[in-house]
C-alpha positions, -999 to 999 in steps of 0.1 A, spaced: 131 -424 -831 141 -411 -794 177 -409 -788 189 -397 -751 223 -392 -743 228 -396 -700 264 -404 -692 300 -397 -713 318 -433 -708 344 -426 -730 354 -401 -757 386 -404 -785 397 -369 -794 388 -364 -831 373 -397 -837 343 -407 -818 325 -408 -778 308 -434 -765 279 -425 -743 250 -449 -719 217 -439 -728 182 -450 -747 168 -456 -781 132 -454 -780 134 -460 -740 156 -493 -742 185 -490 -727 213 -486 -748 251 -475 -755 255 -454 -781 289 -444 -800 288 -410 -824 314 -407 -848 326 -378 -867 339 -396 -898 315 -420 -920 354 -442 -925 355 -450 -890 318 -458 -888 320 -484 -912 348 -494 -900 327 -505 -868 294 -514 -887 316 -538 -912 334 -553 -876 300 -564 -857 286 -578 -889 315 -601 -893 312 -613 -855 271 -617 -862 283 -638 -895 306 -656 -876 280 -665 -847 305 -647 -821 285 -627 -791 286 -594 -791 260 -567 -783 229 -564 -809 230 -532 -827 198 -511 -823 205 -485 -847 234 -476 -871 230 -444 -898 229 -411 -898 219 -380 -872 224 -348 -881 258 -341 -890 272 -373 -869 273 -409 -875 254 -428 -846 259 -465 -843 232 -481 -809 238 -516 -791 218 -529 -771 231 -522 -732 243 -556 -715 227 -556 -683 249 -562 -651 280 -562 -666 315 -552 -669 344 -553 -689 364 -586 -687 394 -561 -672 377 -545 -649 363 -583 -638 403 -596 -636 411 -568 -616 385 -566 -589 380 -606 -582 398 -621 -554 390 -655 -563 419 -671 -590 400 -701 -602 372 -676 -616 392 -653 -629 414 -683 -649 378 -698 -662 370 -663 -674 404 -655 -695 403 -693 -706 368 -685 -722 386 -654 -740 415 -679 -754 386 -696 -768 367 -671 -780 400 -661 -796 405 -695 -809 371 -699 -827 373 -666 -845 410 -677 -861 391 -708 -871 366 -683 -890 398 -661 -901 387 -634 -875 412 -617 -852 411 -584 -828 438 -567 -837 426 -544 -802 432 -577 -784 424 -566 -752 406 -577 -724 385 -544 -719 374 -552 -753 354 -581 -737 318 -582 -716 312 -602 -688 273 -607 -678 263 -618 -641 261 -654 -664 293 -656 -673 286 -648 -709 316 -635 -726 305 -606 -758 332 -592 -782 330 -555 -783 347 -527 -802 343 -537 -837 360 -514 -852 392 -537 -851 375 -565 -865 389 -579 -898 390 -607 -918 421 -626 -931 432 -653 -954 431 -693 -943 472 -693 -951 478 -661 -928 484 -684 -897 512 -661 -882 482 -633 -874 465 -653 -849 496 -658 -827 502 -621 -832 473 -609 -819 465 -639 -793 503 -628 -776 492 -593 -778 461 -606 -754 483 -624 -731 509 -600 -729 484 -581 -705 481 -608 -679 499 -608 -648 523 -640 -641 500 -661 -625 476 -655 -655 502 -662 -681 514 -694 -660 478 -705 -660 474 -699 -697 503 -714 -710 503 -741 -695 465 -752 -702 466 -746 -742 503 -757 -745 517 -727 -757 551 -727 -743 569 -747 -771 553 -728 -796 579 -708 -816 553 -684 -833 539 -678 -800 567 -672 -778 583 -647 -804 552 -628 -807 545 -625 -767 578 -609 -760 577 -588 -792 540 -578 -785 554 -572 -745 580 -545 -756 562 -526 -785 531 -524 -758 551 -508 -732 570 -485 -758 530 -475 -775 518 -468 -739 549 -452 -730 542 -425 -759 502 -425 -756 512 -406 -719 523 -379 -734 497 -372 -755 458 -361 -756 440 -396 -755 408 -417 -740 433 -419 -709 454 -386 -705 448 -349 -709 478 -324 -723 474 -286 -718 495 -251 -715 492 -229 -686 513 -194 -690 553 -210 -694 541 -244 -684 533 -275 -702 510 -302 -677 501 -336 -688 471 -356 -665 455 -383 -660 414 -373 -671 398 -384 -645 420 -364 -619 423 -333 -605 451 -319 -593 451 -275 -594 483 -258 -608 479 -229 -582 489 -252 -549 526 -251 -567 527 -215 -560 516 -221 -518 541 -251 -513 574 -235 -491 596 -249 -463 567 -263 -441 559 -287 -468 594 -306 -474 598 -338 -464 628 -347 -486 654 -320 -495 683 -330 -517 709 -321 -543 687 -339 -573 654 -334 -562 634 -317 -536 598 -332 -523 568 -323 -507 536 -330 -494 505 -307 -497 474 -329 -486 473 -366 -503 497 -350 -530 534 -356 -532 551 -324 -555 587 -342 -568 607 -312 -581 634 -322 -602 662 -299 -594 688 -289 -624 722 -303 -607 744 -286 -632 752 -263 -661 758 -299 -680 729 -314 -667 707 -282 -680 724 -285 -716 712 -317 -720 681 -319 -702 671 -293 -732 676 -328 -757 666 -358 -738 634 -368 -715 639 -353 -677 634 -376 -650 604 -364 -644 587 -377 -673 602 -412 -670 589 -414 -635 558 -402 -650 555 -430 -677 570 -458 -658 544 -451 -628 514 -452 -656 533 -487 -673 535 -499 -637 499 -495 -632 489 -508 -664 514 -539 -651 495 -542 -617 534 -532 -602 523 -516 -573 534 -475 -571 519 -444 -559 492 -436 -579 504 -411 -609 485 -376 -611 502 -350 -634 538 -339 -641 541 -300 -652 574 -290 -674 583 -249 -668 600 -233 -693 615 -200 -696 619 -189 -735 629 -223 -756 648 -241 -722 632 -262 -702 638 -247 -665 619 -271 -640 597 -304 -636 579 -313 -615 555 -352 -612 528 -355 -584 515 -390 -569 489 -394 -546 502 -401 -511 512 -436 -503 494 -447 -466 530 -472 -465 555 -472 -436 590 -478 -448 609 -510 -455 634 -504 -429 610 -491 -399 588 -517 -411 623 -544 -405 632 -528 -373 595 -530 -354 588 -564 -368 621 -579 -356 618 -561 -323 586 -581 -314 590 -613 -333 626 -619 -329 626 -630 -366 622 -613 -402 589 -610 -420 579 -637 -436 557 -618 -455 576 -594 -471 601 -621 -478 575 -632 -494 565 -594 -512 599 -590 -524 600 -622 -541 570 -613 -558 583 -580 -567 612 -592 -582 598 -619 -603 575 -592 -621 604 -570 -627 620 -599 -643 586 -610 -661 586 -577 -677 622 -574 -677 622 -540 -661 652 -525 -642 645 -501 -613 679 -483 -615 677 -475 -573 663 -508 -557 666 -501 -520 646 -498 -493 641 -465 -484 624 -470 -522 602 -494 -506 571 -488 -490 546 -516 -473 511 -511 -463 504 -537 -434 463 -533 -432 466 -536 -469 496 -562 -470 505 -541 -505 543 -534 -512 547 -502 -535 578 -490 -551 586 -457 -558 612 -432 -570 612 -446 -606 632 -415 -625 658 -445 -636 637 -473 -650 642 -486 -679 627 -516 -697 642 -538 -721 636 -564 -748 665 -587 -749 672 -608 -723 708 -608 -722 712 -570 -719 681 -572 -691 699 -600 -675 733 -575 -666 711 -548 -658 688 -568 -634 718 -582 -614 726 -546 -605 695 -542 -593 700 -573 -571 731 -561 -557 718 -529 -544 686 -543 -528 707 -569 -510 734 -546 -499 702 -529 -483 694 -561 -464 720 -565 -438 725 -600 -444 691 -609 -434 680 -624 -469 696 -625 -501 679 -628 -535 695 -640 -566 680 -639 -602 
């Protein structure tokens, strides 16, 4: 037996790596793991899809290599995951047929007393066919026929992942909107998401990358780069914001937000709570995982002198956006009328805040950047977000958010919730 290892697609600290490669010259992916538990865990996942006549990738190979555990599949040609489909088709009516497929899917495996619990859609393959495959079987199980509650657990988890559209779309073809089960499940599965996501950025994972340097602690995206040493060249030349809370700059495509201690108060307690630079730094990442448009996220780096936290400090890629207001001004001076489509933007904007009941804290324009060759609205400065579960409490804090964009807007539109 021939096993070559060309290309890392994945690794989980501790636990296993995923690598493309061949058995025997077939191409093939092949996942390692260190521990025999979670081996089987996989081994015992796949055989129940095969039992259960659901596709997913043939395995090779499974045993033992050396001192590792090597499970091989065959390699799906010409395909990706059903994520990475979702996000990079333009085309709605495709990408509906495809996530209807997945509800199926779903649906036929609860018949068989399968679920995912990693309900996901990159946990779904997508040939040049159409063909849908289940991968990932480590989070296969089995349950009882009288379980019924599990199906709509792990189903909302799915949907919680769509955008608005998606969830319109989905709801409305398999009836789920006047399902009690299902609606208390989506909104549960929404918040504890956000709240697991909101902790996995902050710690070594598939995704993010946490290090010391000297007195500083850095947490960062893998596949970024971003060197520690340009903090040491920034100086006045490089400010394009300098105020009492925070002062920022630009080196290159970076943006350096440094998080300025506003007083002997505001240093006690930043010692006990989360600065503002690591909210900014998981709300960017939960706004991504969203599809909220932001600047891209690319470290934050805490300093501390002794036990006390002295300085953050989040980077972003630059944003190529011109702001709201400018935007406004130049529009209105050649059309003698407002944009229709940012009108149009902002309404968009504001219903996925209040789809994932999310409050911005500082909803103004001058937080509002639009990209015209793009026609992409970002939002930025996000130290105050805050996301909630319970509508009522959302509900108050999203009319604030209301009233500040609107006192922004002159009297030119007005948006209510």
């Amino acid at each position: 037996m021939n096993i070559e290892y060309k290309l890392k697609i994945r690794e989980v600290p501790h636990k296993k790596t995923v690598y493309v490669g061949s058995l025997n010259k077939s191409s093939a992916i092949i996942k390692i793991f260190i521990k025999k538990q979670d081996f089987l865990k996989e081994l015992k996942g796949v055989l129940l899809l095969i039992s259960a006549s659901v596709k997913t990738p043939r395995i090779l190979f499974q045993g033992k290599q050396k001192e590792n555990w090597i499970i091989a599949y065959e390699k799906i040609e010409n395909a990706q995951t059903a994520f990475e489909f979702v996000n990079s088709e333009k085309n709605e009516i495709k990408k509906n047929k495809v996530i209807a497929k997945i509800i199926l899917i779903n649906e036929d495996m609860a018949q068989k007393n399968l679920i995912q619990k990693d309900n996901y859609l990159k946990n779904y393959l997508i040939n040049k066919n159409g063909d849908i495959y289940v991968i990932d079987g480590e989070q296969i199980k089995k349950i009882n026929c009288f379980n019924y509650l599990m199906k709509w657990k792990y189903l909302a988890l799915l949907i919680s992942k769509l955008d608005i559209n998606q969830f319109n779309f989905v709801v409305e073809k398999f009836n789920y909107k006047n399902n009690i089960f299902f609606r208390y499940y989506y909104y549960f599965s929404k918040y504890k998401e956000i709240i697991k996501f909101k902790k996995k950025c902050l710690r070594n994972s598939t995704d993010f990358e946490t290090y010391y340097i000297a007195n500083k602690k850095v947490i960062k995206k893998r596949e970024s780069y971003f060197n520690e040493n340009i903090l040491k060249t920034l100086d006045k030349q490089n400010i394009i914001k300098d105020g009492n809370t925070c002062t920022v700059f630009q080196y290159k495509d970076f943006v350096i937000k440094r998080y300025n201690i506003k007083s002997v108060w505001h240093f006690l307690r930043l010692q006990f709570t989360k600065s503002r630079a690591i909210n900014s730094w998981q709300a960017s990442n939960i706004f991504n995982l969203l599809g909220i448009a932001t600047a891209e996220p690319v470290c934050v780096i805490q300093k501390r002198k002794a036990f006390f936290v002295t300085e953050s400090l989040f980077v972003t890629r630059l944003i190529n956006g011109e702001n709201i207001t400018e935007y406004m001004k130049n529009y209105y001076r050649e059309n003698k009328m407002p944009s229709k489509i940012l009108h149009k933007k902002l309404q968009v904007l504001l219903l996925q805040l209040k789809f994932h009941k999310i409050f911005h804290g500082d909803l103004k324009f001058s937080n509002l950047l639009f990209n015209k060759k793009l026609n992409e609205l970002y939002v930025i400065d996000l130290d105050s977000v805050k996301f909630f579960r319970m509508n009522k409490l959302f509900n108050f804090y999203h009319r604030k958010d209301l009233q500040r964009l609107n006192l922004t807007l002159n009297n030119q539109w007005r948006f209510e919730s």
